[in-house]
C-alpha positions as CSV (number, residue, x, y, z in Angstrom):
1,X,-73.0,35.2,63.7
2,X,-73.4,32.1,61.6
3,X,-70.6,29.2,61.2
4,X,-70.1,30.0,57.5
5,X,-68.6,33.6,58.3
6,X,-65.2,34.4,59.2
7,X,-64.3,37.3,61.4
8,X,-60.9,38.7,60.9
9,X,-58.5,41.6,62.5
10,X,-57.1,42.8,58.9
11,X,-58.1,41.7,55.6
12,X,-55.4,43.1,53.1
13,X,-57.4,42.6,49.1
14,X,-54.3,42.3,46.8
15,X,-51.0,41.3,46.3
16,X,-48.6,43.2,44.7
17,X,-45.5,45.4,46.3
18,X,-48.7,47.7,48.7
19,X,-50.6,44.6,49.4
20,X,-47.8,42.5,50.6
21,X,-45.6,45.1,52.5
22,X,-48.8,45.5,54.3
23,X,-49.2,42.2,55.4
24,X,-45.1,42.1,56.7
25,X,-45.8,45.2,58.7
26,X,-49.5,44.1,59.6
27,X,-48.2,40.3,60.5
28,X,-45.5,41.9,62.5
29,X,-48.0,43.9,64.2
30,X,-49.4,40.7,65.5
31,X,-52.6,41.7,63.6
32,X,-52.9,38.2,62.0
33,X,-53.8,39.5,58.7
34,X,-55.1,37.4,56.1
35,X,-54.6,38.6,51.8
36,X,-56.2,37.5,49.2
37,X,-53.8,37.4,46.4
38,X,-56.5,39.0,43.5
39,X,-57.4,37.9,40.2
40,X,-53.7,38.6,39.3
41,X,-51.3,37.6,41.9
42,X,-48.1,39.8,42.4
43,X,-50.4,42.9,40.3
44,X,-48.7,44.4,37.4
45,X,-45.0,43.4,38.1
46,X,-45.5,39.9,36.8
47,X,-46.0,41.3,33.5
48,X,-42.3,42.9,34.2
49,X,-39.7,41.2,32.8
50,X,-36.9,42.9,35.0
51,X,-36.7,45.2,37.6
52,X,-33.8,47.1,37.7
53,X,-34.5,50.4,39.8
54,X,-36.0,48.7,43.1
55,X,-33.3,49.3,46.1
56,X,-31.8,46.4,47.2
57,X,-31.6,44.2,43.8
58,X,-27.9,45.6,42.5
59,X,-28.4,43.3,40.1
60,X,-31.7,43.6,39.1
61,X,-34.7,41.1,39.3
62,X,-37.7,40.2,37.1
63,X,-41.2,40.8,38.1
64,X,-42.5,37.2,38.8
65,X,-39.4,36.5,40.9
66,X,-39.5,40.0,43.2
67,X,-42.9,39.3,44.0
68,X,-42.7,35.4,45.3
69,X,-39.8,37.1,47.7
70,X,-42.5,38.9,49.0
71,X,-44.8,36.9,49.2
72,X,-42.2,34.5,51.4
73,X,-41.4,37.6,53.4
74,X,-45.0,38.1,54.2
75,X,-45.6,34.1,54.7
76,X,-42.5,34.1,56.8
77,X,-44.3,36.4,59.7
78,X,-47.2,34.1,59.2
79,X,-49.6,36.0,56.9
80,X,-53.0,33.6,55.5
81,X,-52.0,34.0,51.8
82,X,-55.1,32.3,50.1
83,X,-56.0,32.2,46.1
84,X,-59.6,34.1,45.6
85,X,-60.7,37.6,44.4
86,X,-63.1,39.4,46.4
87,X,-66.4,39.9,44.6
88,X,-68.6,42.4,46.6
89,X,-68.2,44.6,50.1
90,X,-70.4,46.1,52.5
91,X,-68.7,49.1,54.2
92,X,-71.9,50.7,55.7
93,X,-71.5,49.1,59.5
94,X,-69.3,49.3,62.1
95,X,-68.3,45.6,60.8
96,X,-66.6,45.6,57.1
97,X,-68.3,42.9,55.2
98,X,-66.6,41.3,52.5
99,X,-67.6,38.5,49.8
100,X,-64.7,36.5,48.3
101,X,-65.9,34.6,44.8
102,X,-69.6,35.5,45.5
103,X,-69.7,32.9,48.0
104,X,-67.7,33.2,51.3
105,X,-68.6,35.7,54.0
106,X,-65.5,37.7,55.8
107,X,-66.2,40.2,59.0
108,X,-63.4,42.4,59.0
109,X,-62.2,45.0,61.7
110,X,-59.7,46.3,58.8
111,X,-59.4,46.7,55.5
112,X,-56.9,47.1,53.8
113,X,-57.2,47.9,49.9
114,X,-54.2,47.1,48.0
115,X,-56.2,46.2,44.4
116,X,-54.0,48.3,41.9
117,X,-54.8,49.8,38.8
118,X,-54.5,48.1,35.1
119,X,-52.6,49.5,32.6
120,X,-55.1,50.3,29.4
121,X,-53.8,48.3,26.1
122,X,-55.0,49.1,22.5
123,X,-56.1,45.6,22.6
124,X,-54.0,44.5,19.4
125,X,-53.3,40.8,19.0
126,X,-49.3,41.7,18.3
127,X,-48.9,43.8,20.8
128,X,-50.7,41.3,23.2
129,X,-48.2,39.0,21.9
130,X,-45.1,40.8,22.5
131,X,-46.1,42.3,25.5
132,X,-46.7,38.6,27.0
133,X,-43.1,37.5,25.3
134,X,-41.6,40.8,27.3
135,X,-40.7,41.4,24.1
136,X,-40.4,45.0,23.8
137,X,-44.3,46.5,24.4
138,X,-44.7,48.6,27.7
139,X,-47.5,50.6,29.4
140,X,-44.6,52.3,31.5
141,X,-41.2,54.4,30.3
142,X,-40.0,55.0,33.9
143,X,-40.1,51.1,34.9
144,X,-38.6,50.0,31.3
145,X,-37.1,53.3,29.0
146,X,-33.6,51.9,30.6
147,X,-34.0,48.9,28.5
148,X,-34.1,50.9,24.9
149,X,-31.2,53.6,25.7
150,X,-29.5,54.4,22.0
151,X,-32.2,52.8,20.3
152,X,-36.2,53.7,18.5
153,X,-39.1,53.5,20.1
154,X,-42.7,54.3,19.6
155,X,-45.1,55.5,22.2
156,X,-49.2,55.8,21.7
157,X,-51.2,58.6,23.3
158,X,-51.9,62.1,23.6
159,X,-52.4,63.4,27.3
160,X,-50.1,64.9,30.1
161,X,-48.6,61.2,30.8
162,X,-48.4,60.2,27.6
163,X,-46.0,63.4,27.0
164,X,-44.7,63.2,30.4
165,X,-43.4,59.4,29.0
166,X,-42.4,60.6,25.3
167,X,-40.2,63.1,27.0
168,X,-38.6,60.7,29.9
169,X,-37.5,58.7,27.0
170,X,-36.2,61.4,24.4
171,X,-33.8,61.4,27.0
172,X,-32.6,57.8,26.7
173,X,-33.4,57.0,23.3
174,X,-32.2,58.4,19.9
175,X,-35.9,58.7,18.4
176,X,-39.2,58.5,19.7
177,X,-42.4,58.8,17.4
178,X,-44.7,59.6,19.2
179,X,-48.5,58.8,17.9
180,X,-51.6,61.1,18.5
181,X,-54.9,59.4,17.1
182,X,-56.6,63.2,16.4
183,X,-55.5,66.0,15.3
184,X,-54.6,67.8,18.4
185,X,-53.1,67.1,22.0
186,X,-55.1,66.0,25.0
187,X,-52.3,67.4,27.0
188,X,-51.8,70.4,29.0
189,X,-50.8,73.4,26.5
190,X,-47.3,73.1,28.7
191,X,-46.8,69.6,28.0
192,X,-47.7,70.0,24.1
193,X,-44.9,72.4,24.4
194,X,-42.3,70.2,25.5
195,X,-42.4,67.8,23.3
196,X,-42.9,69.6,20.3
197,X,-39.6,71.9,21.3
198,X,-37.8,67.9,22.2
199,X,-35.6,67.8,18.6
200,X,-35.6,64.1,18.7
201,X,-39.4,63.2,19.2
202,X,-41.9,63.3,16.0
203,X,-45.2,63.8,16.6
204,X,-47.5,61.9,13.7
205,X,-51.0,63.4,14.4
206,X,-54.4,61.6,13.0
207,X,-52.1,58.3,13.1
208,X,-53.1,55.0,14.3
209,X,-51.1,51.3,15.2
210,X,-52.2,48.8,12.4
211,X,-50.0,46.6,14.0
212,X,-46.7,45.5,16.4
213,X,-43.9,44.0,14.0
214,X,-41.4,41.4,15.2
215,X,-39.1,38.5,14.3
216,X,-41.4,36.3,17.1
217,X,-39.5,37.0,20.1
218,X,-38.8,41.1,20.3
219,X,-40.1,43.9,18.6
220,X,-38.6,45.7,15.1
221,X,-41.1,48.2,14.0
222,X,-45.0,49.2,14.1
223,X,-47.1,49.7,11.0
224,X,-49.3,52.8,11.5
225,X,-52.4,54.1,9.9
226,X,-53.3,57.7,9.2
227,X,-57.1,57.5,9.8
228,X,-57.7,60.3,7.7
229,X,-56.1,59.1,4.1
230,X,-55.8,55.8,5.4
231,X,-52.0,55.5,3.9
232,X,-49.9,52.9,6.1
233,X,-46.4,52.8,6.8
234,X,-44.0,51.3,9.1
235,X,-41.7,52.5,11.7
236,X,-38.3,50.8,12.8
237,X,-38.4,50.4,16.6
238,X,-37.2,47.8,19.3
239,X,-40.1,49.3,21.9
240,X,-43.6,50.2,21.7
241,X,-45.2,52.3,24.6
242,X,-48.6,52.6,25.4
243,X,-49.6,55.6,27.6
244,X,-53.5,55.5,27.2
245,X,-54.1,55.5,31.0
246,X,-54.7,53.1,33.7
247,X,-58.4,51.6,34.6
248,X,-57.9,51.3,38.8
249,X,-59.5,48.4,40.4
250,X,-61.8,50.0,42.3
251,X,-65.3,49.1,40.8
252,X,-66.6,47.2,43.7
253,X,-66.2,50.0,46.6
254,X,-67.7,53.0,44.4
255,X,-71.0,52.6,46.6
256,X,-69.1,53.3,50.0
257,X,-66.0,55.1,49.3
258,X,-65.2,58.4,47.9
259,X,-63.7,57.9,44.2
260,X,-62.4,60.5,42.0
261,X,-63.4,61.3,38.5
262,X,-61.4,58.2,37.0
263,X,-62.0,55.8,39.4
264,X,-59.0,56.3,42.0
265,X,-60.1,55.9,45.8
266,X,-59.5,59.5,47.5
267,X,-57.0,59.1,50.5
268,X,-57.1,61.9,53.4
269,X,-53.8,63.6,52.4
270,X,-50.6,62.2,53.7
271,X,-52.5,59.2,55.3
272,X,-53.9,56.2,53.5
273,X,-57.4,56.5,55.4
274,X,-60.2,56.7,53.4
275,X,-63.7,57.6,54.1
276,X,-64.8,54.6,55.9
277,X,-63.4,54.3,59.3
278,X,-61.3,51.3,59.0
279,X,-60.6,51.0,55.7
280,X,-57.4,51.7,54.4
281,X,-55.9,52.2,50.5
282,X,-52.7,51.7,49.5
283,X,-50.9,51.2,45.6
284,X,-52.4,52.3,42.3
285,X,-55.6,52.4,43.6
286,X,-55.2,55.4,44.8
287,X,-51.9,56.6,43.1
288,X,-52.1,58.0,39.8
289,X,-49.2,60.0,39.5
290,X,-46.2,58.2,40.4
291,X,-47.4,54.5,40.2
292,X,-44.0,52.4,41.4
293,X,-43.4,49.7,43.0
294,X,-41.2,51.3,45.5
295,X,-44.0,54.2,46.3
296,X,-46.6,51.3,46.5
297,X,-44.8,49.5,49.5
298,X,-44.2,52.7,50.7
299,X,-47.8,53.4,51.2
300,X,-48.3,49.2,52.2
301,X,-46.5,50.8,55.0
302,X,-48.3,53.3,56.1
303,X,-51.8,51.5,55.5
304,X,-50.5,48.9,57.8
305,X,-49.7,51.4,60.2
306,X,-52.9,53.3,60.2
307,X,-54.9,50.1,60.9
308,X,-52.8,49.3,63.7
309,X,-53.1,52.6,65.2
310,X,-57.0,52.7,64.1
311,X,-57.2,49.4,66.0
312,X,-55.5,50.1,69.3
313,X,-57.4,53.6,69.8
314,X,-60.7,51.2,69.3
315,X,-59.8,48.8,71.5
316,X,-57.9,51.0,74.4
């Protein structure tokens, strides 16, 4: 083995609530593990502004904050937290290969695969703009409807989750408009249903966002589009939800791992092994229904346990 490469017990890839529970559990383990914090450090909850249904934070927390606590929980048991995004892996030996910023090479006896999913945008420079302010534009109703009870909102999309999200809200809010770019559902003829029977949603079908109004620091209406007439008007609202899927991070272990149709690494039910002996998933990557930070350090969890149990049947 040359100087330049480093062997390792457990290599955790990613850093938010799955990556870092599973370097506390992994670092308790005495398994020296070593994360590498990703190309966005803490994942998805630093774009957060407060977390209020995490157990433990009676008062709530933001994003940012929650996530350097765990990083200092995981630093505290002596996990190598180091800046870098791994670029490339080889999964087809018995020794897991992995490249971090196409230079250094890392020999791993575990893996542990903690790289999220991002949420998709429509890529508007307002909403960009109030979504960076935490200004009132979310790609999640569970995390944030709490914020918006007793007041408008708008959501954007047209499958089961987008419906699952209009409806989650309808229950906290007084109005949602809910915006479908064609002239028809995406969704399950069930979910259609419940919306449309939901008094206080309004479904605007071939409708489009032109554009996320504010006053510069929160959000007070979108201007829409119909893309058939192309008539615009504008909708009072203090949120804007975008529920046009997630993208997983996954893209650089679809040559060795078992993927499903959208991009989410297949688990062996009720475990977080994958196909490769060894390597473990835990997070969005391969959760694409419930997508929480409390169900992501769940599976942390269990990912940490399953390499330590994968490790101590290969070595006894």
């Amino acid at each position: 083995m040359s100087d330049t490469i480093e062997k390792v017990k457990c290599l955790i890839i990613g850093s938010g609530p799955a990556g870092y529970t599973a370097a506390i559990y992994a670092a308790r383990a005495n398994m020296k593990p070593v994360l590498y914090q990703g190309t966005q450090p803490g994942g998805q909850l630093t774009t957060t502004n407060d977390v209020e249904n995490y157990p433990g934070y009676p008062d709530g927390i933001t994003g940012p904050e929650m996530m350097i606590e765990f990083q200092k929980q995981a630093e505290r048991f002596d996990t190598d937290v180091r800046d870098g995004w791994i670029t490339k892996v080889d999964f087809s030996g018995d020794v897991h290969k992995v490249w971090v910023n196409d230079e250094k090479e890392i020999h791993c006896d575990t893996v542990i695969i903690s790289t999220g999913a991002s949420a998709k945008y429509l890529g508007l420079e307002s909403e960009q703009k109030y979504l960076n302010l935490g200004g009132g534009v979310s790609a999640c109703a569970v995390c944030d409807g709490f914020f918006y009870r007793n007041q408008e909102v708008v959501i954007v999309g047209a499958g089961d989750s987008a419906c699952e999200e209009a409806h989650y809200l309808s229950k906290l809010c007084t109005k949602v408009t809910m915006l479908v770019r064609r002239d028809e559902f995406r969704a399950s003829k069930i979910m259609e249903a419940r919306v449309k029977n939901t008094k206080n949603i309004e479904i605007l079908f071939n409708t489009e966002t032109d554009e996320v109004l504010g006053d510069g620091q929160v959000v007070t209406g979108v201007r829409v589009f119909n893309n058939k007439t192309n008539a615009k008007h504008e909708i009072p609202a203090t949120g804007f939800f975008v529920a046009i899927g997630h993208t997983p991070n996954t893209e650089i272990f679809k040559d060795y791992l078992n993927l499903d149709e959208t991009g989410y690494i297949i688990n062996v039910p009720g475990t977080s092994k994958t196909n490769v002996n060894g390597v473990f998933v835990s997070g969005d990557a391969a959760d694409h229904v419930y997508r929480q930070a409390v169900t992501a350090a769940g599976t942390g969890c269990m990912a940490a346990l399953d390499a330590e149990r994968y490790l101590a049947a290969k070595e006894g």
